[in-house]
VODREN-771883 format. One line per field, with one value per residue (C-alpha): residue in three letters; residue number from 1; x, y, z. Coordinates in pm, whole numbers. Example, Ala and Ser with C-alpha at 12.3 -4.5 7.8 and 13.67 -1.06 7.14 Angstrom:
2
aa: c(ALA;SER) $
i: c(1;2) $
x: c(1230;1367) $
y: c(-450;-106) $
z: c(780;714) $
//
This chain:
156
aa: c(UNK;UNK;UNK;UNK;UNK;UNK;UNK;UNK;UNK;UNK;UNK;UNK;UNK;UNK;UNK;UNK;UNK;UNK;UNK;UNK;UNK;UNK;UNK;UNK;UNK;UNK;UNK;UNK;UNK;UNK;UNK;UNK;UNK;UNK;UNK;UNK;UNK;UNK;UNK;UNK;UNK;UNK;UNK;UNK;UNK;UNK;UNK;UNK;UNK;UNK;UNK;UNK;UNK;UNK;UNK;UNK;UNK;UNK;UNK;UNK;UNK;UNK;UNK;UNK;UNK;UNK;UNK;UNK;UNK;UNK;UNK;UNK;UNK;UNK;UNK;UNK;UNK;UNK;UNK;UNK;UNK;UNK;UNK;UNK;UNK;UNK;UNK;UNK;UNK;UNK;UNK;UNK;UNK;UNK;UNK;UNK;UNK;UNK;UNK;UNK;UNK;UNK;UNK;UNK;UNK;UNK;UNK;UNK;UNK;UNK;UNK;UNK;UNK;UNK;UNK;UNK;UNK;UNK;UNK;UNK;UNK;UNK;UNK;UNK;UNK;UNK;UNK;UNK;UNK;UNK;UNK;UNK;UNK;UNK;UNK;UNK;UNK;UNK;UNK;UNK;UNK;UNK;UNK;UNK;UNK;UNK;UNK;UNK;UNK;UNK;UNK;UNK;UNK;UNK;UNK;UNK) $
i: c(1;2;3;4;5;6;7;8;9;10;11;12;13;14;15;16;17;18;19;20;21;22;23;24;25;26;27;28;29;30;31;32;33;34;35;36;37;38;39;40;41;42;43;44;45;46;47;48;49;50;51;52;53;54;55;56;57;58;59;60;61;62;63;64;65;66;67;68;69;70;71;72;73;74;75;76;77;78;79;80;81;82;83;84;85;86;87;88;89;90;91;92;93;94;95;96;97;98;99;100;101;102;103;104;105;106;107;108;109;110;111;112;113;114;115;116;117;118;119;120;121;122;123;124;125;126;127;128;129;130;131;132;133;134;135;136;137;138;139;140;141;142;143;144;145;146;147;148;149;150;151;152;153;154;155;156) $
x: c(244;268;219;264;80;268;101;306;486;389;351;373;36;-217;-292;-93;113;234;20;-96;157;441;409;699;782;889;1145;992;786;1193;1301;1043;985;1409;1325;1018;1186;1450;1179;1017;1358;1469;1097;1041;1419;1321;1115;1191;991;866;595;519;201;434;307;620;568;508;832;1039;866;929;1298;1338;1231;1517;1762;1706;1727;2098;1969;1905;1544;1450;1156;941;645;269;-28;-228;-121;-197;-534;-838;-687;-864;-905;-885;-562;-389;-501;-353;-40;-19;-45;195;436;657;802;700;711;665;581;330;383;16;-250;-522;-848;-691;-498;-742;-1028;-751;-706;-1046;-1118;-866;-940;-1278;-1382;-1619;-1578;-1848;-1705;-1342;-1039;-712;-369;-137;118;393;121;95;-78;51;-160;-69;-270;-339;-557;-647;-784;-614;-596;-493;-178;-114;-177;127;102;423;526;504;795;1019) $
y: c(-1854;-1506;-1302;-931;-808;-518;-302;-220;105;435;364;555;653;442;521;620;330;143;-143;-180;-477;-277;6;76;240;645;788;881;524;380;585;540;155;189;331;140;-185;-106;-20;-405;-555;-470;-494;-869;-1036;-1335;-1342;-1625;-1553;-1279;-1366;-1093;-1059;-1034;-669;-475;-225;-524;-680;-377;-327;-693;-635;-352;-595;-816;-622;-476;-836;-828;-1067;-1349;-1343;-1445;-1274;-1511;-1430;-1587;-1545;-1542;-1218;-1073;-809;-1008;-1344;-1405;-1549;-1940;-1895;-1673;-1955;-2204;-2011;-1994;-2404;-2403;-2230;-2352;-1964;-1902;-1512;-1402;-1125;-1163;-841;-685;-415;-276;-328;-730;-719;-618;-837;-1122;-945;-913;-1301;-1462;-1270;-1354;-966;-715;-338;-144;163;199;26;8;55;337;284;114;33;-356;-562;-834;-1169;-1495;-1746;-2121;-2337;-2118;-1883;-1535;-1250;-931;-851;-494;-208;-30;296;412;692;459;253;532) $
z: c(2245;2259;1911;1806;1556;1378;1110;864;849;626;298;-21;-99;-309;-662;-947;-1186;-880;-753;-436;-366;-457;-280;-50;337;266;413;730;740;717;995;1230;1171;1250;1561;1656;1584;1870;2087;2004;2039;2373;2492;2374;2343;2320;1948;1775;1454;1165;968;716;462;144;-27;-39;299;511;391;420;792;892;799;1013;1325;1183;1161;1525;1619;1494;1212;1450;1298;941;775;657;405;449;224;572;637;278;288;343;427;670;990;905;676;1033;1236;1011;1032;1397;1463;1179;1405;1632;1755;2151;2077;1692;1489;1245;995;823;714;861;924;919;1222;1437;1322;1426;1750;1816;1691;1887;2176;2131;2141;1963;1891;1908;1784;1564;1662;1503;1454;1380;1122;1295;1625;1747;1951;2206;2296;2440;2287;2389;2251;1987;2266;2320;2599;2466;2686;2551;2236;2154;1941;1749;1986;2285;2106;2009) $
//
């Protein structure tokens, strides 16, 4: 199987009245996830799947990959990919999947600890993903290679 992981695009910024799980993309997190979304679509064509964490910015992010899919894709939301899920509850998700290619929508630091987990790596110093940055593995067995690390700009 081969899996993106996509970090969500920029948020509204925390505090204030709104809860975490409602904060939404801004303008400029809207236009660029547009853009980068393209990008995805005519560099993977053959996705099969979204998976998104369901706080609000993921969603909206995960929808932008649909839509550049000309809505061939259906954005579908899993607790695995909420903040602190986990890497048991992502790994349940993936044998739950039957998607060659998929998307699999989240937050940082998450998304890399599952990159690093699956393929079976350790940082030493930081790692991690711009807003709107992904990484590509093909995993069998439960075992993964890390295949690529895409920052926004490369995908616009």
């Amino acid at each position: 199987m081969k899996l993106i992981l996509l970090r969500h695009g920029i948020a509204e910024k925390k505090g204030g009245d709104k809860p975490d799980e409602e904060r939404r993309l801004t303008d400029e997190g809207n236009q660029k996830m547009r853009t980068i979304a393209r990008g995805l679509a005519r560099l993977l064509p053959g996705a099969e799947a979204i998976y998104s964490s369901p706080l609000v910015r993921a969603v909206e992010t995960a929808q932008w990959v649909a839509r550049a899919y000309g809505g061939k894709l259906a954005v579908e939301t899993a607790a695995a990919l909420k903040p602190g899920a986990g890497a048991e509850a992502f790994r349940e998700l993936l044998q739950s999947s039957r998607a060659e290619c998929a998307f699999f929508v989240g937050h940082e630091p998450d998304l890399t600890a599952l990159m690093l987990d699956l393929a079976r790596m350790s940082s030493q110093g930081e790692l991690e993903l711009k807003k709107g940055g992904c990484y590509g593995l093909e995993v069998e067995d439960g075992a993964g290679t890390l295949i690529f690390m895409l920052t926004p700009s490369m995908l616009q």
